[in-house]
N, C-alpha and C positions, 0 to 999 in steps of 0.2 A: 098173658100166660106166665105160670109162677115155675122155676124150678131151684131144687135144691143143687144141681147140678152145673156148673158155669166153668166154663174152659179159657183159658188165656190163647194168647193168637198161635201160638205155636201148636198147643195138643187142637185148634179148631185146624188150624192148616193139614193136619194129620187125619182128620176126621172129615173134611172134604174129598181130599184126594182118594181115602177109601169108600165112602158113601157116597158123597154127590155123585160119583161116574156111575152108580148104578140106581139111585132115588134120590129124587129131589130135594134139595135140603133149605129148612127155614133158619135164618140168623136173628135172635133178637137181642138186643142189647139198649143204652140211652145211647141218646144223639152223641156223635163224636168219637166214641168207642173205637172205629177202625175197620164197619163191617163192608164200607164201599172200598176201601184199600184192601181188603181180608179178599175180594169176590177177587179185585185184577192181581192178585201175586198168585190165586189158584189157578187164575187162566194162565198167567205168563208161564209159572208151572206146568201145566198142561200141552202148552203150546196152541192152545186156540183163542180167537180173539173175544174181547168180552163186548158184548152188546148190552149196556142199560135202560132199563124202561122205569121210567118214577112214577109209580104207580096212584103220587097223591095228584098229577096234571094231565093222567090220561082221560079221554075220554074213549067211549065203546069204540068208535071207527078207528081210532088210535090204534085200535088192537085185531080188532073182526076185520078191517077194512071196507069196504065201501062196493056197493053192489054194481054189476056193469051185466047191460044185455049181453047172451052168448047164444045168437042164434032166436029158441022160443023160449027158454029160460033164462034165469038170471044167473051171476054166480059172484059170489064175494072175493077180491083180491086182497090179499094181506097186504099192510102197508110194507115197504121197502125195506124199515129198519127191522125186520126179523127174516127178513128172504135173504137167505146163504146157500151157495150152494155147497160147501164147506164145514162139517159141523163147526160148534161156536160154545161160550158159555151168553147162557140168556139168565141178567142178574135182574131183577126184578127188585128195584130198591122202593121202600114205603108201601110194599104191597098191601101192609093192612091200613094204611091208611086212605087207599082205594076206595069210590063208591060200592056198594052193593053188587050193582049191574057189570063192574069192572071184574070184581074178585070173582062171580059167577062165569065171565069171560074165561078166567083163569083155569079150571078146573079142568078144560080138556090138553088146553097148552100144557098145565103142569101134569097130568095123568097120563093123557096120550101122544104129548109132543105134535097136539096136531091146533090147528087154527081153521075151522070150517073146511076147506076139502084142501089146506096148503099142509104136509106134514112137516115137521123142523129135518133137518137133516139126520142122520144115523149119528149116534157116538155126540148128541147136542147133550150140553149136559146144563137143568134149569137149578138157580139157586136165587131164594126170596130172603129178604132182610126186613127189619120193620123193629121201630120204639117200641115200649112198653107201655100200657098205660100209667103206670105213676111214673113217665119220665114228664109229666104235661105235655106232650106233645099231641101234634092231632093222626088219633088211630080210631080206627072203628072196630067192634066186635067180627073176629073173623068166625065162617060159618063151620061150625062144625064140619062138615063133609069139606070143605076145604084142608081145613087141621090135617084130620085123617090123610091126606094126598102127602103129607109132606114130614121127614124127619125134620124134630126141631131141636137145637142148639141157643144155648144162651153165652154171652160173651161178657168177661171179666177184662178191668183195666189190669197189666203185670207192667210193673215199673222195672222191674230188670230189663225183662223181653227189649220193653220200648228205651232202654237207655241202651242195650246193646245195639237197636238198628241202630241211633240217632248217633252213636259213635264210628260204625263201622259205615253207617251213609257219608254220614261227615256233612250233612244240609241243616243241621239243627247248628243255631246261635250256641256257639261255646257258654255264655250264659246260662243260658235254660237248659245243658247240658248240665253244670255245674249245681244249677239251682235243685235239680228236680234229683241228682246224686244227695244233694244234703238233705233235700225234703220230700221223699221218696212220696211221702202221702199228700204228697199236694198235687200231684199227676191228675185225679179226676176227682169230681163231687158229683154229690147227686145232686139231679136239675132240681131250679128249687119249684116252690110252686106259685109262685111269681113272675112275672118280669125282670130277669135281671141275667147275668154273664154269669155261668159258671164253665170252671177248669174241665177240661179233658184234652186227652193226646193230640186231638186237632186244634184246641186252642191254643193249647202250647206249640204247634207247629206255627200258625196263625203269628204268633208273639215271636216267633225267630226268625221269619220271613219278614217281618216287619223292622224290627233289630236289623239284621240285614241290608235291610234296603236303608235305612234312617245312618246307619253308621254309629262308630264308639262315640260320637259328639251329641248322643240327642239327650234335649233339653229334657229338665224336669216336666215341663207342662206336658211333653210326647210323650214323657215314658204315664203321666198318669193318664192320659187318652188313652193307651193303648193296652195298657193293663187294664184297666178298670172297664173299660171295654169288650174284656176278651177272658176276663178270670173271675171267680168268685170274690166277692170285695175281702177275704179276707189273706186268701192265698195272693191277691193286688197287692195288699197292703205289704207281705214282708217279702215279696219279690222287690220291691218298691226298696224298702230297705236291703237287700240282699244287693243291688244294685248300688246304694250307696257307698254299702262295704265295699265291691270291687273300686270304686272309685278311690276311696280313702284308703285302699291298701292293709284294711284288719279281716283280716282271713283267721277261722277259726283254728285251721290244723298251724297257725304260727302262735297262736297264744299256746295251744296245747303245750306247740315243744317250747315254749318260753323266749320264744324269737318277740314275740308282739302281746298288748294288754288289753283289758277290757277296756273299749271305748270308755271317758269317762264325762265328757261335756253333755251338757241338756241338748245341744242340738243334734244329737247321736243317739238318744233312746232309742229311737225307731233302731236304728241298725246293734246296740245292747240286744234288745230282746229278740230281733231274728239272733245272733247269735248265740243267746242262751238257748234258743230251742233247739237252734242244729246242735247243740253241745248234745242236749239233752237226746236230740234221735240219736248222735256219734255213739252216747253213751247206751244207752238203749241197743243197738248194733253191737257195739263191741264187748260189752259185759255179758256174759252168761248169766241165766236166770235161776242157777242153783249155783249153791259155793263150794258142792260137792264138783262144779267144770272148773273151779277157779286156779289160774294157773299161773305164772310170774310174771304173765306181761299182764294178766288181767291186775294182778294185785298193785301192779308199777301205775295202768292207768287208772285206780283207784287212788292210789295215795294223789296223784297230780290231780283228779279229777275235785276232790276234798280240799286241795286247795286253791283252786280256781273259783269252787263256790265259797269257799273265803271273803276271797277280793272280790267276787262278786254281791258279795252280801255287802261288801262296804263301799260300793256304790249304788245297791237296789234290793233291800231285801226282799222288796215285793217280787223283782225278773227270779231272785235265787230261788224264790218259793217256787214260782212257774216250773224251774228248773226239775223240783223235787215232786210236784206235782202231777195228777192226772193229764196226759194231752186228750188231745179233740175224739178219741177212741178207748177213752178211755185205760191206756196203756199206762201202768206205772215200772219205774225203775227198778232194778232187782230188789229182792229183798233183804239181801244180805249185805247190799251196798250201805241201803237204806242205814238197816242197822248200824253201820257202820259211820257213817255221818250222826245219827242220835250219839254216838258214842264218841266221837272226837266235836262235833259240834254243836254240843246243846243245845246254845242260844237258836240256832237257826232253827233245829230241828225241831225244839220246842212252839216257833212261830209255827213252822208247817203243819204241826198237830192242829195248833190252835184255830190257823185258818181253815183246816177240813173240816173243823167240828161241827 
């Protein structure tokens, strides 16, 4: 299901608490997104307990129960894990990724709260989750008349959102705290359509729990096991160097203020060029994108910023270009900066034309 529509966790946390208590609400987003953590902060919210059922390893008795003589007829018991006598939230995580037979299950549970003649308690309140199909994941077509039963929500990654839990939890790796403040866009990827590890706010959790537990001591071989493992090979790669920075002590906000320099040895490119790009987000962030905003601290961190790609150009003209270049979204640096570099620094700026040509 496509929408133009996509809410980060805080306006969905708002849009449960008003709808799910009166119609059943579907979550769909890629794997990792946060909608199995989004379902138990509505319950803890709530104050009722949340019950999961993963809809990709039920089978029908799983859910219908299992028939038992009562008397001259028969009559179906629900299994155990939805008998309350207390209402509850009942999260129903991978529902589309359900058999056929399962999701047809579904339509009185989610409609009428009832399970063959067991009804859920008053005040139960049902919420479905489920991938996308272009996440690769395994989904099946849900049926129309199912759709119809249910409001549906789509969920977006927000790196602020998730840098202010991971601050105010204080259970994220001060690393990947740090890391994901200087490279805000590297929080999540789209899954690819292969085999392979991509980023999102669980895998980042994933890579802090493990950092954690490994300690400040772990070797290089761990840290590429474990990045590479758990991140898109490219978001690995300058975590990887981001990592070596903390080690070697060149942090970018100490070059800014002239405390510290551009790395300059060959065995440092890797950790040069993560630090040219967080220059390049810092700068991105902090410069306004009209010179009609531009104001004396913007124009102080222009002039330092013009000379940093200096000395950066004279050890890499290729990183400075990156620097002045398209990133991965296609996002370029203001315009007016821009200009502004053509005009104090030819040579380079005359390269970056050349290379975009």
């Amino acid at each position: 299901m496509q929408s133009t529509i996509e809410l980060n966790q805080t306006q969905a946390m708002d849009f449960l608490l008003n709808v799910a208590v009166v119609r059943p609400v579907f979550m769909w987003g890629p794997p990792g997104i946060g909608k199995s953590a989004l379902a138990q902060r509505f319950s803890d919210a709530v104050g009722m307990e949340c019950v999961s059922l993963l809809g990709s390893q039920l089978a029908p008795e799983d859910l219908l129960g299992i028939p038992k003589i009562d008397g001259e007829c028969s009559r179906f018991y629900p299994p155990a894990n939805i008998v309350r006598k207390q209402a509850f939230v009942l999260f129903l995580d991978e529902l589309n990724a359900a058999s056929h037979e399962i999701q047809k299950a579904f339509y009185s549970l989610i409609l009428d709260q009832r399970v063959g003649e067991y009804h859920l308690p008053q005040g139960t309140v049902v919420i479905g989750a489920g991938n996308r199909a272009k996440d690769a994941a395994i989904v099946k077509p849900m049926p129309s008349a199912l759709i119809n039963r249910l409001v549906h929500i789509h969920l977006r990654a927000d790196h602020r959102q998730w840098l202010d839990w991971a601050i105010n939890e204080g259970a994220i790796h001060p690393w990947v705290v740090e890391y994901i403040q200087l490279r805000p866009d590297h929080l999540w990827s789209e899954p690819p359509k292969h085999e392979e590890a991509f980023s999102t706010p669980r895998s980042w959790h994933m890579v802090s729990d493990a950092l954690h537990s490994f300690g400040d001591q772990i070797s290089d071989s761990m840290v590429d096991a474990l990045v590479y493992g758990l991140l898109s090979p490219s978001h690995a790669a300058h975590f990887k160097a981001f990592l070596k920075q903390v080690h070697q002590k060149h942090t970018l906000h100490a070059i800014i203020k002239g405390d510290a320099y551009w790395p300059t040895g060959p065995q440092d490119r890797d950790v040069l060029y993560f630090l040219a790009q967080s220059f390049r987000a810092h700068l991105c962030k902090e410069l306004p994108p009209d010179e009609a905003s531009v104001r004396t601290v913007h124009q102080q961190l222009g002039i330092r910023a013009k000379d940093m790609l200096r000395d950066l150009a004279r050890i890499s003209v290729e990183i400075a270009q990156s620097v002045m270049g398209e990133d991965e979204a296609g996002q370029r640096l203001p315009a007016w900066f821009l200009i502004e570099v053509a005009r104090d620094l030819p040579r380079l700026a005359g390269l970056e034309r050349k290379a975009t040509a």
